[in-house]
N, CA, C and O atoms as a GROMACS GRO file, in nm:
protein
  568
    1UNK      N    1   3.540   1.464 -15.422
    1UNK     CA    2   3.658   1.392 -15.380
    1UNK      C    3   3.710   1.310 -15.497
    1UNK      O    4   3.630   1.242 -15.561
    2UNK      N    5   3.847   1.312 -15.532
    2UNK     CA    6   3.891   1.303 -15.659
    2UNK      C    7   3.898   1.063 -15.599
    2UNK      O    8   3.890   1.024 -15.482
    3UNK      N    9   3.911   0.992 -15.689
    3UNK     CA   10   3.931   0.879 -15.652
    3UNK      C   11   4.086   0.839 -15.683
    3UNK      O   12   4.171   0.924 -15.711
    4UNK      N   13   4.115   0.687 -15.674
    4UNK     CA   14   4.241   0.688 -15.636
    4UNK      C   15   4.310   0.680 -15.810
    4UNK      O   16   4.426   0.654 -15.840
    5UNK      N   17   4.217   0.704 -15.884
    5UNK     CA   18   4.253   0.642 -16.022
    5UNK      C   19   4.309   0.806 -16.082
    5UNK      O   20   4.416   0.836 -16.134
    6UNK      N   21   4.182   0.897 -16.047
    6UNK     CA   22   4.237   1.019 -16.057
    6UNK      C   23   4.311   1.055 -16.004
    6UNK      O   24   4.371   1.131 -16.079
    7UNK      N   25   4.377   1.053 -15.872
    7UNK     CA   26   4.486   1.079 -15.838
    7UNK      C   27   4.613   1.023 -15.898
    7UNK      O   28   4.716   1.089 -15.912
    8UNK      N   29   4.597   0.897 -15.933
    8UNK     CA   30   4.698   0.807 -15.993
    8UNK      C   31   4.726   0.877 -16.151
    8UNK      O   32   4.843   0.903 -16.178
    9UNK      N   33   4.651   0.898 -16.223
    9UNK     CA   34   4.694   1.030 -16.331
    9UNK      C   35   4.717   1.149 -16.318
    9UNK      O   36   4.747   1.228 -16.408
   10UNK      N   37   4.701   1.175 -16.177
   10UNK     CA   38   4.763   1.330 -16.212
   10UNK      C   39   4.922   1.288 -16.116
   10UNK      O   40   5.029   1.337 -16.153
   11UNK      N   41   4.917   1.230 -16.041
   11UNK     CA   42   5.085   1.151 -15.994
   11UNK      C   43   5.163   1.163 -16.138
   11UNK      O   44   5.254   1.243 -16.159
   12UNK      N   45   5.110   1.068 -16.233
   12UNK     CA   46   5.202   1.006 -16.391
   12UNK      C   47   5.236   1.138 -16.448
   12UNK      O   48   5.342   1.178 -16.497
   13UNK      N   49   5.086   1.218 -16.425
   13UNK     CA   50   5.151   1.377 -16.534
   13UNK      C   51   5.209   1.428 -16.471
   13UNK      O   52   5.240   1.529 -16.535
   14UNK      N   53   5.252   1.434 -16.381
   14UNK     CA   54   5.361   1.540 -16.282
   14UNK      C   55   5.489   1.465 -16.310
   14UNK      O   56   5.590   1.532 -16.331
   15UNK      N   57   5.495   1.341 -16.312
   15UNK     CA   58   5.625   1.288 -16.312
   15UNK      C   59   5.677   1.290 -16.457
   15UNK      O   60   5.796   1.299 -16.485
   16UNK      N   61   5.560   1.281 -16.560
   16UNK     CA   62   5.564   1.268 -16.719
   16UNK      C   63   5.616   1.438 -16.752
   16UNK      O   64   5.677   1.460 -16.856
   17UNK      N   65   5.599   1.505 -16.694
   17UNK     CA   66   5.629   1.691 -16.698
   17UNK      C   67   5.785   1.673 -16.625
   17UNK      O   68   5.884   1.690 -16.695
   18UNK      N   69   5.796   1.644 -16.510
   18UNK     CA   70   5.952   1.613 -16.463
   18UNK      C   71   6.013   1.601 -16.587
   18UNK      O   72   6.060   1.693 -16.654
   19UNK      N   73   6.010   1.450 -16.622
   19UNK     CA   74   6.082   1.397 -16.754
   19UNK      C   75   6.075   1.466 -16.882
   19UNK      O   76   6.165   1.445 -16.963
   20UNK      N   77   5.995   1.532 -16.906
   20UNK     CA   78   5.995   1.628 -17.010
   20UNK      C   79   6.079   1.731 -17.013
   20UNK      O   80   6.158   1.754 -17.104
   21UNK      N   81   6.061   1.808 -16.892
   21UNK     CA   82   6.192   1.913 -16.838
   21UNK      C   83   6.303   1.866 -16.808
   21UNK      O   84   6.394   1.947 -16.792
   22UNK      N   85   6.322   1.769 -16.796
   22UNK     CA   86   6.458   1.685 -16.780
   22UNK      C   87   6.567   1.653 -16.933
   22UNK      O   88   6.689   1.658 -16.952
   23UNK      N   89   6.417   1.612 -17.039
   23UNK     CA   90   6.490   1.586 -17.111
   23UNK      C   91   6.543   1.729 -17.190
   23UNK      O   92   6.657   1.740 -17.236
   24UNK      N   93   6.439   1.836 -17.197
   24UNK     CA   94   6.474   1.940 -17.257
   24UNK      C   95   6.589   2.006 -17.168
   24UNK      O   96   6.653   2.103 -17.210
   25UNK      N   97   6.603   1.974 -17.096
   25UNK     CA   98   6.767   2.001 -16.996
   25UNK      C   99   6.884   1.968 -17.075
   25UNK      O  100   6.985   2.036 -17.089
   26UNK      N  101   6.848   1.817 -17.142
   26UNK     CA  102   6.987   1.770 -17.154
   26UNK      C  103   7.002   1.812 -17.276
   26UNK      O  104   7.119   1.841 -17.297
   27UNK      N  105   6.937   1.827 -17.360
   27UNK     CA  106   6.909   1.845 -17.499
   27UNK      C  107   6.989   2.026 -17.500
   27UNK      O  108   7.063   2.055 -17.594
   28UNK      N  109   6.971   2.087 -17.434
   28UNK     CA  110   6.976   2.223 -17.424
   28UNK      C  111   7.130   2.247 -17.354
   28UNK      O  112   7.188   2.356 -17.348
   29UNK      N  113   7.183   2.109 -17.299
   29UNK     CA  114   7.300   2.127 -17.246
   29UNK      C  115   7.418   2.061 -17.306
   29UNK      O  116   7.536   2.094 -17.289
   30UNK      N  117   7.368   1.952 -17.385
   30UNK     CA  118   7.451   1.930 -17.513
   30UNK      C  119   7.465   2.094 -17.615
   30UNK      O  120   7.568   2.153 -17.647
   31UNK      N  121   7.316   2.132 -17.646
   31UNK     CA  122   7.346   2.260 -17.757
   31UNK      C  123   7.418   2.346 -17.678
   31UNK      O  124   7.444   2.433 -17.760
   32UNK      N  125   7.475   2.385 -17.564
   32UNK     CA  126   7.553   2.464 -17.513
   32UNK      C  127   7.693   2.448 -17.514
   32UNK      O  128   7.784   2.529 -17.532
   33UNK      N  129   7.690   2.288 -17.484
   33UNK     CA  130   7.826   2.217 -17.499
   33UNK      C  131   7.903   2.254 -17.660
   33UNK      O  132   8.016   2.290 -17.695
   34UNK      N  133   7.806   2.230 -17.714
   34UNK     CA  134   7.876   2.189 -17.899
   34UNK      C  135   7.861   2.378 -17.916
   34UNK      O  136   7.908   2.422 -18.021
   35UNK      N  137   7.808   2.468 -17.828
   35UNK     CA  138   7.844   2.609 -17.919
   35UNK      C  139   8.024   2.605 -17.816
   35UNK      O  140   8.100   2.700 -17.834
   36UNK      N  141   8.057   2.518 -17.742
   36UNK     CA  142   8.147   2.561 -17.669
   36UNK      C  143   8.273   2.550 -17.725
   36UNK      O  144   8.378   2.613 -17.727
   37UNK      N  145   8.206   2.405 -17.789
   37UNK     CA  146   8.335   2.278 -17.853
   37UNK      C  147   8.381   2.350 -18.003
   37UNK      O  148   8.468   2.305 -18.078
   38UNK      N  149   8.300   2.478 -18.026
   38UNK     CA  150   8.347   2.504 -18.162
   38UNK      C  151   8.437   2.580 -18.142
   38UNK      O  152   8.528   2.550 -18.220
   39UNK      N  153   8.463   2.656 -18.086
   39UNK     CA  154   8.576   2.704 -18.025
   39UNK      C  155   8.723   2.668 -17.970
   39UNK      O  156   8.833   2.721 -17.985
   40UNK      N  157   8.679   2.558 -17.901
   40UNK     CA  158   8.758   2.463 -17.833
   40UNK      C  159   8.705   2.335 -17.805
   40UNK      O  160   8.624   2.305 -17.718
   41UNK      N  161   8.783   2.232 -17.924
   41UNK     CA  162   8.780   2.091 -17.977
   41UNK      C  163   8.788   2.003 -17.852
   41UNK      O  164   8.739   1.890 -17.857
   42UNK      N  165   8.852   2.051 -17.729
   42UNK     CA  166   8.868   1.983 -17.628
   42UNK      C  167   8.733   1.914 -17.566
   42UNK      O  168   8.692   1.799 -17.548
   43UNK      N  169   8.682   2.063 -17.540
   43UNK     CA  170   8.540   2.026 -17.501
   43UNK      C  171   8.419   1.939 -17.569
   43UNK      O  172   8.300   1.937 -17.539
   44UNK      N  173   8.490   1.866 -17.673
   44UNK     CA  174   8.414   1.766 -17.714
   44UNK      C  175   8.439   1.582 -17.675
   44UNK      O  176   8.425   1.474 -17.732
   45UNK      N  177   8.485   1.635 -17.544
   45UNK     CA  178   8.588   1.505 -17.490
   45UNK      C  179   8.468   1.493 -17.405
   45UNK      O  180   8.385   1.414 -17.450
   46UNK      N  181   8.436   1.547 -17.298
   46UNK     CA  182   8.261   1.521 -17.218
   46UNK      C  183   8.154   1.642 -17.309
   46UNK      O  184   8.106   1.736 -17.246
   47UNK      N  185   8.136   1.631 -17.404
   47UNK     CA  186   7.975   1.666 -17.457
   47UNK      C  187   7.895   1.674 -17.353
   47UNK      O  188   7.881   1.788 -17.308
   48UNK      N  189   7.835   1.583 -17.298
   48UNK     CA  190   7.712   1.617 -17.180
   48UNK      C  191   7.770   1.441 -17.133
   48UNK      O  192   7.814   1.353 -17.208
   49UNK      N  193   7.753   1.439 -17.013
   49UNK     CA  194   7.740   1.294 -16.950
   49UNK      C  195   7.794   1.184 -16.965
   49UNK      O  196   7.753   1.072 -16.932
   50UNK      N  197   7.949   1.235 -17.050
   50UNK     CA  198   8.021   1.140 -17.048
   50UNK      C  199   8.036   1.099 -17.199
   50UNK      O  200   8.118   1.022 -17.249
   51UNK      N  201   7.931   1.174 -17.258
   51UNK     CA  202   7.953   1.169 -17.440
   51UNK      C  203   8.058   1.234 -17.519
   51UNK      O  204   8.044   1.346 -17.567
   52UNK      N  205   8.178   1.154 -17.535
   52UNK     CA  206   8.282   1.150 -17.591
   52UNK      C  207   8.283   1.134 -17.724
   52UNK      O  208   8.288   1.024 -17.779
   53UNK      N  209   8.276   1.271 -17.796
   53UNK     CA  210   8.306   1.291 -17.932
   53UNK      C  211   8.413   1.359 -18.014
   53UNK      O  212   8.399   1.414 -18.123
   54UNK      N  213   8.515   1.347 -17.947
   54UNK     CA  214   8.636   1.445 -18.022
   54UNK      C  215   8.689   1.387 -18.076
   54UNK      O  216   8.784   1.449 -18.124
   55UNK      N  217   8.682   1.233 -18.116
   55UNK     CA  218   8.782   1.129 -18.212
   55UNK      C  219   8.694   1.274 -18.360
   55UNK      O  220   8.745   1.365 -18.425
   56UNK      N  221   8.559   1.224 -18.352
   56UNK     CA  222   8.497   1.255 -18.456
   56UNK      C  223   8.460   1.408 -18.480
   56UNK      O  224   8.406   1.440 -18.586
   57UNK      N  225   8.491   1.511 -18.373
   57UNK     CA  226   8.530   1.643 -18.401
   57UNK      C  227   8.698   1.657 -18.467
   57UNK      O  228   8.706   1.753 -18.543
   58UNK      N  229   8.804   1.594 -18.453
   58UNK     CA  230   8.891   1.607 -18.445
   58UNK      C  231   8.882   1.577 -18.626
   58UNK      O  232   8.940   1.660 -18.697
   59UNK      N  233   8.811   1.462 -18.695
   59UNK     CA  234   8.828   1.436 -18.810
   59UNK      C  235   8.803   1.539 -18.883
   59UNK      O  236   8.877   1.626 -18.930
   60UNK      N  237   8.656   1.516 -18.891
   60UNK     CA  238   8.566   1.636 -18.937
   60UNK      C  239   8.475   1.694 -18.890
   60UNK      O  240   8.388   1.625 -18.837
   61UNK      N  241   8.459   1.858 -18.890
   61UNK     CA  242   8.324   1.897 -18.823
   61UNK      C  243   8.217   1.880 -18.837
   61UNK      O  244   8.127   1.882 -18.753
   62UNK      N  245   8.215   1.862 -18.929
   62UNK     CA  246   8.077   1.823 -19.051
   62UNK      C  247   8.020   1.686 -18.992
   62UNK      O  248   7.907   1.660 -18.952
   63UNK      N  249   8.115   1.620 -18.997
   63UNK     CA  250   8.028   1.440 -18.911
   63UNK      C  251   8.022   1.485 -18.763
   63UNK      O  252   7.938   1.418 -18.702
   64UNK      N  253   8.081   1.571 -18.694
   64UNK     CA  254   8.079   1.600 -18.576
   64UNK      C  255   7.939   1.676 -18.552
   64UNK      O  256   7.858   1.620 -18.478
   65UNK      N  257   7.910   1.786 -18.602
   65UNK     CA  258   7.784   1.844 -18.624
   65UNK      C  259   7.650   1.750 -18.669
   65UNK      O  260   7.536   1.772 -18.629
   66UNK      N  261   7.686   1.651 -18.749
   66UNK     CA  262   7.565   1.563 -18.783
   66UNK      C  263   7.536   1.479 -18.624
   66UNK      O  264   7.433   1.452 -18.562
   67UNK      N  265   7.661   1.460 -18.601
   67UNK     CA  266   7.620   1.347 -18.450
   67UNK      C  267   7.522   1.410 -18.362
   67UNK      O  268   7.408   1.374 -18.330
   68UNK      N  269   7.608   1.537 -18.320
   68UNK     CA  270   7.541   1.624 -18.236
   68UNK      C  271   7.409   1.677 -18.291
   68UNK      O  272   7.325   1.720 -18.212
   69UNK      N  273   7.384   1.677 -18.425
   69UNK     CA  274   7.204   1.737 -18.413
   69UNK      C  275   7.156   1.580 -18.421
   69UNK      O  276   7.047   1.569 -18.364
   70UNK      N  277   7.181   1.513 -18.449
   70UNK     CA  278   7.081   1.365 -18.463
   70UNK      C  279   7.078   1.308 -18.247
   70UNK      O  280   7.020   1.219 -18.185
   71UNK      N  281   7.159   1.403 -18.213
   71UNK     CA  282   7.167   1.379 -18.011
   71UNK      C  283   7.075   1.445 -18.004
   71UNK      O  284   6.976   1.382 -17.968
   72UNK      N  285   7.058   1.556 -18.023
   72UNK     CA  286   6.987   1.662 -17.990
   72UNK      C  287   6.802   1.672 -18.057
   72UNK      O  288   6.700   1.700 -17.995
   73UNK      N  289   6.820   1.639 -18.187
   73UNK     CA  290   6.666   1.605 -18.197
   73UNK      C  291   6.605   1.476 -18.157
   73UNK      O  292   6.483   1.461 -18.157
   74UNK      N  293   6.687   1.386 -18.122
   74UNK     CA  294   6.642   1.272 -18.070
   74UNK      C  295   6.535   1.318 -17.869
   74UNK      O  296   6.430   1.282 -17.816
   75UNK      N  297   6.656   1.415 -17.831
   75UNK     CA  298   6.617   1.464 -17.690
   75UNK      C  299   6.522   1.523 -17.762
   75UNK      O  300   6.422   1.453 -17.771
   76UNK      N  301   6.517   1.602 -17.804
   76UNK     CA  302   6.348   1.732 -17.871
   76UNK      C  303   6.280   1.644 -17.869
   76UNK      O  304   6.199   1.620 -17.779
   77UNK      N  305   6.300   1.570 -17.979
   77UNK     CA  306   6.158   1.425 -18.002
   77UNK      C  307   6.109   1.377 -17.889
   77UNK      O  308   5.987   1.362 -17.880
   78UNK      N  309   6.189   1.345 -17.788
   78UNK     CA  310   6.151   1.210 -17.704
   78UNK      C  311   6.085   1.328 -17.558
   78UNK      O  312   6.015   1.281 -17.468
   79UNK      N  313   6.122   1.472 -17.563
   79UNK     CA  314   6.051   1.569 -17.495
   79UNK      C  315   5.921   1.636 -17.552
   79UNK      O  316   5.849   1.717 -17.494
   80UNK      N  317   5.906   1.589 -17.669
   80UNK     CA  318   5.807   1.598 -17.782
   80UNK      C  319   5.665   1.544 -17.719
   80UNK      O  320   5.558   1.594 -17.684
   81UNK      N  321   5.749   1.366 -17.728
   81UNK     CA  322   5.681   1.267 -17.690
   81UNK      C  323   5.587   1.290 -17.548
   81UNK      O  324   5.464   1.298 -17.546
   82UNK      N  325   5.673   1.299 -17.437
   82UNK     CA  326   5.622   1.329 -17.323
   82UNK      C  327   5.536   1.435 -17.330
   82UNK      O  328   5.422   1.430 -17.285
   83UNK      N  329   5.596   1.555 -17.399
   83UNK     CA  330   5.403   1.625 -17.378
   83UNK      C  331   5.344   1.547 -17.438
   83UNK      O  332   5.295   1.455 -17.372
   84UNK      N  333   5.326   1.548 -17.549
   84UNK     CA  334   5.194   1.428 -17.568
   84UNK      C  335   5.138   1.397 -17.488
   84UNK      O  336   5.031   1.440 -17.443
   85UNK      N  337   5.206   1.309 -17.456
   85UNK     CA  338   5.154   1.184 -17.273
   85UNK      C  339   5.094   1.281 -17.195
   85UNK      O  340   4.977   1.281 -17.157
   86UNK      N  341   5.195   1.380 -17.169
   86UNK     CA  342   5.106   1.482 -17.052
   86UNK      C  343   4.938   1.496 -17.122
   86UNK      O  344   4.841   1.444 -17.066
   87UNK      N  345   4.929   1.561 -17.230
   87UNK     CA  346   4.803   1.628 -17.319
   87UNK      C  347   4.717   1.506 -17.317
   87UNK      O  348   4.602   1.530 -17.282
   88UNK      N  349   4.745   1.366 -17.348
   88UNK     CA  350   4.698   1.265 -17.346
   88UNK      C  351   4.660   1.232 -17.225
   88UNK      O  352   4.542   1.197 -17.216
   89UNK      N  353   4.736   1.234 -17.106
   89UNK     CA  354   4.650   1.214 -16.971
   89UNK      C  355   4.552   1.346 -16.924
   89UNK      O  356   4.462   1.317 -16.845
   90UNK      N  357   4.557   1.442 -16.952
   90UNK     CA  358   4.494   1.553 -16.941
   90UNK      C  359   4.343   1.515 -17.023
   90UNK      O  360   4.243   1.557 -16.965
   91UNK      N  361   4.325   1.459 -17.118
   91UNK     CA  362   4.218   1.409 -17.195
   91UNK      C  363   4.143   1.289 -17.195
   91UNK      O  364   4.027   1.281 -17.236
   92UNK      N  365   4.214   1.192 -17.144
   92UNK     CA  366   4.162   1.111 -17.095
   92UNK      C  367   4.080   1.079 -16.988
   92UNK      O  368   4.137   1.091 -16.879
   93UNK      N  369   3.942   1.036 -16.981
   93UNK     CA  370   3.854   1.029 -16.936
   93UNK      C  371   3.843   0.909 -16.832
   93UNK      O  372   3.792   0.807 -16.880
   94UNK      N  373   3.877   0.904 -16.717
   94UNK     CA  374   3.883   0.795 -16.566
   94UNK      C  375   3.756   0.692 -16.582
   94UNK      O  376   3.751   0.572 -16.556
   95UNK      N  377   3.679   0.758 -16.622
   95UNK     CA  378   3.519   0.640 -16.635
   95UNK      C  379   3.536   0.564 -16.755
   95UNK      O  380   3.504   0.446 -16.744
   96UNK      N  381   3.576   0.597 -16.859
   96UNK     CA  382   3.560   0.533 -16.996
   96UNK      C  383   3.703   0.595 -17.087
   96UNK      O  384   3.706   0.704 -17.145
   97UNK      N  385   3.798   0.513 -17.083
   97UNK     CA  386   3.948   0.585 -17.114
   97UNK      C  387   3.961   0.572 -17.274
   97UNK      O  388   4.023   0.630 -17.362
   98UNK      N  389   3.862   0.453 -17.264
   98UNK     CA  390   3.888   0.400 -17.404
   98UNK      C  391   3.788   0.416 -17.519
   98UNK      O  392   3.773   0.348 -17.621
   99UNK      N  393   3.695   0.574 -17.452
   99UNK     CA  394   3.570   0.601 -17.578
   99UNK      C  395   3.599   0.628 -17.665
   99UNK      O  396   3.502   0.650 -17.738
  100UNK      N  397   3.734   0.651 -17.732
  100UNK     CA  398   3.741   0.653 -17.945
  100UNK      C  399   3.704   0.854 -17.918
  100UNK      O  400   3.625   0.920 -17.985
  101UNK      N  401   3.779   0.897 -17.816
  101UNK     CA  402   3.749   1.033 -17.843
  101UNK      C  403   3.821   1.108 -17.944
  101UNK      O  404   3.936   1.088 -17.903
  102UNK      N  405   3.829   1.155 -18.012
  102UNK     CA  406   3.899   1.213 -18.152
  102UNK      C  407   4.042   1.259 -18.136
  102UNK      O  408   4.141   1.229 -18.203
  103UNK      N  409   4.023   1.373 -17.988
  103UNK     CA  410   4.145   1.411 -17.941
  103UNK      C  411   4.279   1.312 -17.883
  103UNK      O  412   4.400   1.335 -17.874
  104UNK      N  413   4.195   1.196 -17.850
  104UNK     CA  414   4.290   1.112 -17.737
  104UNK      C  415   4.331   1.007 -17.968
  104UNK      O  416   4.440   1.040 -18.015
  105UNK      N  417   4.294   0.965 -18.007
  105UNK     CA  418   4.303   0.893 -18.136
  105UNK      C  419   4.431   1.020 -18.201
  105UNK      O  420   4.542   0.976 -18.234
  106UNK      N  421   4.403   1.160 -18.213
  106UNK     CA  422   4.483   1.224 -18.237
  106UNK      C  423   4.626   1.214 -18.228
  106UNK      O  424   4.715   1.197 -18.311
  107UNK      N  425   4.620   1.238 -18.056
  107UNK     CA  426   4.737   1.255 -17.958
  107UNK      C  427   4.772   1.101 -17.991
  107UNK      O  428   4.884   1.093 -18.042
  108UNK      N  429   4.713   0.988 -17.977
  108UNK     CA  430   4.788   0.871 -18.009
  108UNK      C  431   4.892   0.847 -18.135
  108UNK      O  432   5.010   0.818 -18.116
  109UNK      N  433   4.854   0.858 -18.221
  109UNK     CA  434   4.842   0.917 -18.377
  109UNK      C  435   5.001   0.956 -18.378
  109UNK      O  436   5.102   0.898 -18.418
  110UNK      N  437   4.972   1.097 -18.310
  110UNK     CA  438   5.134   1.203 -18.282
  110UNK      C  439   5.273   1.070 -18.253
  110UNK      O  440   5.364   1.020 -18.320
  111UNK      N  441   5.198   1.055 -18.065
  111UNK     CA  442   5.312   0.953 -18.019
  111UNK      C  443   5.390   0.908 -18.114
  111UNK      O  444   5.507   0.938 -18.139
  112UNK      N  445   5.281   0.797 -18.194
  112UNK     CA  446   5.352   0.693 -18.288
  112UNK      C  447   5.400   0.718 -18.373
  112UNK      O  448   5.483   0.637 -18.413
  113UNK      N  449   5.379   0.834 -18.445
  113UNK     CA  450   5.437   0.900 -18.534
  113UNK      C  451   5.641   0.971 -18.465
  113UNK      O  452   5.748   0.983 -18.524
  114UNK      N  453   5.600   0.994 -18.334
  114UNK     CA  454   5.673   1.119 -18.297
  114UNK      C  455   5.775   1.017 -18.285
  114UNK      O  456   5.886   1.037 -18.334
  115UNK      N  457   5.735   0.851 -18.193
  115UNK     CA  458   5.826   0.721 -18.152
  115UNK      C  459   5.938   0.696 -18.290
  115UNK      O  460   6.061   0.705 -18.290
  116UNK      N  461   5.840   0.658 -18.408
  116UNK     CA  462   5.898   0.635 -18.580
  116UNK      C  463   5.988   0.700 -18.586
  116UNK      O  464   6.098   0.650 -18.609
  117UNK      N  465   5.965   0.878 -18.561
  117UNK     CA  466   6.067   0.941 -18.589
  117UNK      C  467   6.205   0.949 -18.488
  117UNK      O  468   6.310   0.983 -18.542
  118UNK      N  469   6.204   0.926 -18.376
  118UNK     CA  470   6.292   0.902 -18.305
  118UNK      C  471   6.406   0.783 -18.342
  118UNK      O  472   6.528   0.792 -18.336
  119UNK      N  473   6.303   0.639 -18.393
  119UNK     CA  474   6.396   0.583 -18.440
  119UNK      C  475   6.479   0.575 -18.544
  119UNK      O  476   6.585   0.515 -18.561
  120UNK      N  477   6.397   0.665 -18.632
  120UNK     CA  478   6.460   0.697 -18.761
  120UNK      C  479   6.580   0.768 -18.760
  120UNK      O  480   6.670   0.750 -18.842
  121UNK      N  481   6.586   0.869 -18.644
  121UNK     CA  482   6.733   0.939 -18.650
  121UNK      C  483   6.857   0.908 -18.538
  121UNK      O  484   6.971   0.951 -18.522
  122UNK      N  485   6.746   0.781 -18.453
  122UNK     CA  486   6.871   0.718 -18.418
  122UNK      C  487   6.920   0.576 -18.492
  122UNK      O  488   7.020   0.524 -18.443
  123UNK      N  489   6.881   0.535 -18.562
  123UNK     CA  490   6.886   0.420 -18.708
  123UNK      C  491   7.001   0.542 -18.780
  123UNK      O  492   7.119   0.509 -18.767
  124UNK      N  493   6.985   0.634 -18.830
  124UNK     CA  494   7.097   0.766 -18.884
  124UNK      C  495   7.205   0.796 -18.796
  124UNK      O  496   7.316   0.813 -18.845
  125UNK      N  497   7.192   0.801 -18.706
  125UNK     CA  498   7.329   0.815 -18.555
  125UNK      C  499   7.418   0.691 -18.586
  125UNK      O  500   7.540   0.696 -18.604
  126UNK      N  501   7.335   0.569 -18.590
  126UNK     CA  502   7.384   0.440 -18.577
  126UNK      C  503   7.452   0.418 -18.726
  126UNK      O  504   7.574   0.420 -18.738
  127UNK      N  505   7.403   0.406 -18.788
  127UNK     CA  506   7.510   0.404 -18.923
  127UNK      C  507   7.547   0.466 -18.996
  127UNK      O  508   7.582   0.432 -19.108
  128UNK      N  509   7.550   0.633 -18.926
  128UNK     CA  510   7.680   0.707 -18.949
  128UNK      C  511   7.820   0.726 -18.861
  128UNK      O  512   7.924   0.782 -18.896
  129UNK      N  513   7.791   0.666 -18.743
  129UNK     CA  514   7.881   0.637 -18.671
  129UNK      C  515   7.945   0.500 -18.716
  129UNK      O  516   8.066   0.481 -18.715
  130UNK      N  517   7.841   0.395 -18.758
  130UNK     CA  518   7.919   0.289 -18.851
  130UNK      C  519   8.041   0.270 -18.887
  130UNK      O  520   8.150   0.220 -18.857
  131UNK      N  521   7.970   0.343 -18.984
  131UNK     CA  522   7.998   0.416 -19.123
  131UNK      C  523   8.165   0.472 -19.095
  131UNK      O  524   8.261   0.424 -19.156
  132UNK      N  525   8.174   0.555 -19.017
  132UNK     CA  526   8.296   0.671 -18.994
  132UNK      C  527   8.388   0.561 -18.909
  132UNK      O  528   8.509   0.575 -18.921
  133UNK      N  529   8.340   0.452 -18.822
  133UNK     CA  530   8.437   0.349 -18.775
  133UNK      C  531   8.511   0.247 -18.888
  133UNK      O  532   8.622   0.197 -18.870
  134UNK      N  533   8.437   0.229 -18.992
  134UNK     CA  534   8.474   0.125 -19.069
  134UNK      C  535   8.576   0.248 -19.178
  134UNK      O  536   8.693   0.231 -19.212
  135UNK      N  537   8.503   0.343 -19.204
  135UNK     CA  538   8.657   0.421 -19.317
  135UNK      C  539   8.725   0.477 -19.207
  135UNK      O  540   8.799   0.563 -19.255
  136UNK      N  541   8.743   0.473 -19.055
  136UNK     CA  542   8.862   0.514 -19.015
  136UNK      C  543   8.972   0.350 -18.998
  136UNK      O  544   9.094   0.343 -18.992
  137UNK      N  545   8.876   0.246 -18.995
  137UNK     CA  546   8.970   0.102 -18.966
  137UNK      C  547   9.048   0.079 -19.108
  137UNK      O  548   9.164   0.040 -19.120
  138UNK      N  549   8.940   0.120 -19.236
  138UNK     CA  550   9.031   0.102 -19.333
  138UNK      C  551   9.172   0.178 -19.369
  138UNK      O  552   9.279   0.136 -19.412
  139UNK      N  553   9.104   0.370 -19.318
  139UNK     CA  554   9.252   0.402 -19.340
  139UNK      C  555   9.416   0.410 -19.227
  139UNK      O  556   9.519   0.476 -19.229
  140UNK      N  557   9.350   0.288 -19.126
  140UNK     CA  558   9.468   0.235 -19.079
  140UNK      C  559   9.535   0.178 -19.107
  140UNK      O  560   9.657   0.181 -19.093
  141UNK      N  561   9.432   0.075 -19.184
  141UNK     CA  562   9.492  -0.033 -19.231
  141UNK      C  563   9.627  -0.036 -19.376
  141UNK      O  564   9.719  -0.115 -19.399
  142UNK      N  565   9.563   0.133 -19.470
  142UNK     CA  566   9.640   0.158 -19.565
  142UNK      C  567   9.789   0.172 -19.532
  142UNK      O  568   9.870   0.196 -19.620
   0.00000   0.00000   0.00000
């Protein structure tokens, strides 16, 4: 008979697998969106969920394409992340969670690594979008 602790981790990994498939949803429905928008610029007016990027398709494609893969590996990453978690609750041990097992130090290891990199390319989203607000205010201003 499993106890309530084991049950209580395999609840988190079912819901941690939801969110994983969730995020590789959106991630996969933006890349559908942007093969759509190359065609037709319109469709970069709802991207996925209300993500409005056609000021910055309309400029250039090139900053338009950077936005959209720094959206899109951010979703990979952060669906990255969650397996982990899944693999990490799968390994983790209910009697002693915290024995220094190699695999679970591993999988930790990844996370933090996988977290870094997430912020790193949304820190890149963020001040290239800056970036493209401040030389479009200047060349209003010309």
């Amino acid at each position: 008979m499993k106890s309530t602790k084991e049950r209580l981790l395999m609840v988190v990994n079912i819901l941690v697998w939801l969110l994983c498939i969730g995020i590789i949803a959106k991630a996969g429905a933006i890349i559908i969106s942007y093969i759509v928008s190359i065609g037709n610029p319109q469709a970069a007016r709802d991207l996925y969920n209300g993500m409005d990027l056609y000021s910055y398709r309309i400029e250039s494609f090139w900053d338009y394409t950077f936005l959209v893969t720094c959206k899109v590996l951010m979703y990979i990453t952060q669906a990255y992340i969650a397996y982990l978690v899944t693999r990490l609750l799968n390994s983790v041990s209910v009697s002693n969670p915290f024995s220094g097992d190699a695999d679970v130090v591993k999988l930790m290891r990844k996370i933090s690594y996988s977290v870094v990199g997430v912020w790193f390319v949304a820190m890149l989203y963020n001040i290239h979008t800056g970036l493209l607000e401040k030389v479009r205010d200047l060349l209003q201003h010309i």
